[in-house]
N, C-alpha and C positions, 0 to 999 in steps of 0.2 A: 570593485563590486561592493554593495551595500550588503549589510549583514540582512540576514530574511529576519521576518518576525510570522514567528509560527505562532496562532492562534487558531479557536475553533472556528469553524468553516457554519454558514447561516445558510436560510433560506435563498439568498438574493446570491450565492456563489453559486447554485447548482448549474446552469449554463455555462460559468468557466470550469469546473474544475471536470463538467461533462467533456469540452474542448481538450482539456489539457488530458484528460485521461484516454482516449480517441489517439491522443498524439503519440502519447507515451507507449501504447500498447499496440502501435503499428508493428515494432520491430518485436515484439516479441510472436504476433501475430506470420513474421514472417519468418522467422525462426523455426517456429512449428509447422507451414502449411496452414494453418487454421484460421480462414478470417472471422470465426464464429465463436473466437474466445468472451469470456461473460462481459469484461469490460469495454467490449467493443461494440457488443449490443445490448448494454443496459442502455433505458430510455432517460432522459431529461425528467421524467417522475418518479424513476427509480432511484436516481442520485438523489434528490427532495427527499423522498420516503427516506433515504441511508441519512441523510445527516438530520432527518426529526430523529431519527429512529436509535442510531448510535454515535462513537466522540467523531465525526472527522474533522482535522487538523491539515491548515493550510501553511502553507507557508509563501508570504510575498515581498516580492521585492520590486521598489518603486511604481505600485500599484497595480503588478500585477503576478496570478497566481503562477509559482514556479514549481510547488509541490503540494502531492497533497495524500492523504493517506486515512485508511479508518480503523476504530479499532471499540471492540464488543466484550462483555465479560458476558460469558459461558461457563458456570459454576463457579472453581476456584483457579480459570485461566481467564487473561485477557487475550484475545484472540485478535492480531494485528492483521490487515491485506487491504488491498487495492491501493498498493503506493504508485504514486505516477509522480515522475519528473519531467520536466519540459524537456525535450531531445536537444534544446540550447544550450541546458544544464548539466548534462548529466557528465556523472565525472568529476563533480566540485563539492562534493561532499553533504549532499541536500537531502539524498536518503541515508546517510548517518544520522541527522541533523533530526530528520523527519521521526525517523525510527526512536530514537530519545527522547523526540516531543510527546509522540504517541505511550511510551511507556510512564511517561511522568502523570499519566493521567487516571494510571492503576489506581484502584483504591486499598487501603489493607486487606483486606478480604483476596484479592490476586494473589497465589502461588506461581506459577508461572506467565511467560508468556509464549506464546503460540503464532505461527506464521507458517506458509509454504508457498510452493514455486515449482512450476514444470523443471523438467529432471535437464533439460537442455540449458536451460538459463545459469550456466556456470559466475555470470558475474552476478546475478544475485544470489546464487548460492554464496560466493568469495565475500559480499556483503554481509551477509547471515551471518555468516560467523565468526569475521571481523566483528562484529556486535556482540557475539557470546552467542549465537545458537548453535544448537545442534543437530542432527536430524536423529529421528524415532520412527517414523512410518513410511512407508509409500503406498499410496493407492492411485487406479484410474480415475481421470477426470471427468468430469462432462462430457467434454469434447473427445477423447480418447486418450487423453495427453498425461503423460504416466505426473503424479504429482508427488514433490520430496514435503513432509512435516518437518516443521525445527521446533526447537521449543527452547526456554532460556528458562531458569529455573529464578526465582525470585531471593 
């Protein structure tokens, strides 16, 4: 396999990385019961709006997108989510990968970093904190879906 080359994500990706996040978030979807989780019904101009708007960071390989992830500074935290791996990928180390990209793009100003995950999602939990996070909160979701905070401290 070719090494990915994680860069920021433009206006002309927001169709793929809409596909690839669609894909990604089927199984988490079906985990919960819930086909009405956010990234499964944000629109093709809501992805646009997310990556004018904050860093998202792709990751591709042989031209096409394998990962991708966003990530917002909210005071003195950078606040990491919506990582998606392609369901071909997963398992080969591309949200470690992802998660490092997106943290390199803190500025000094970042104290921590910040991320969360429905309470069922034990292998992105097991990721989390394989990377240093830890959890600090839980609240309901949107959806109803109980959600864990992690946070890494900088």
């Amino acid at each position: 396999m070719r090494e990915p080359l994680f860069t920021a994500a433009d206006a002309a990706d927001a169709g793929e990385i809409l596909t690839l996040q669609r894909a990604a978030y089927v199984a988490e979807a079906q985990l919960y019961g819930e086909p009405f989780l956010p990234p499964l019904t944000e629109t093709l101009e809501e992805v646009a709006a997310a990556i004018a708007a904050s860093t998202v960071v792709k990751a591709v390989v042989d031209g096409r997108i394998v990962a991708t992830g966003r990530a917002r500074v909210d005071e003195a935290s950078l606040c990491l989510g919506r990582f998606a791996v392609a369901p071909d990928r997963q398992g080969q180390g591309f949200g470690t990968r992802l998660i490092s990209a997106l943290e390199a793009t803190a500025t000094r100003d970042v104290r921590r970093f910040e991320l969360f995950t429905g309470f069922k999602s034990e292998r992105n939990l097991r990721l989390y904190e394989r990377c240093g996070y830890s959890e600090f909160r839980r609240v309901p979701g949107v959806t109803g879906v109980e959600l864990i905070y992690l946070e890494k401290l900088v």
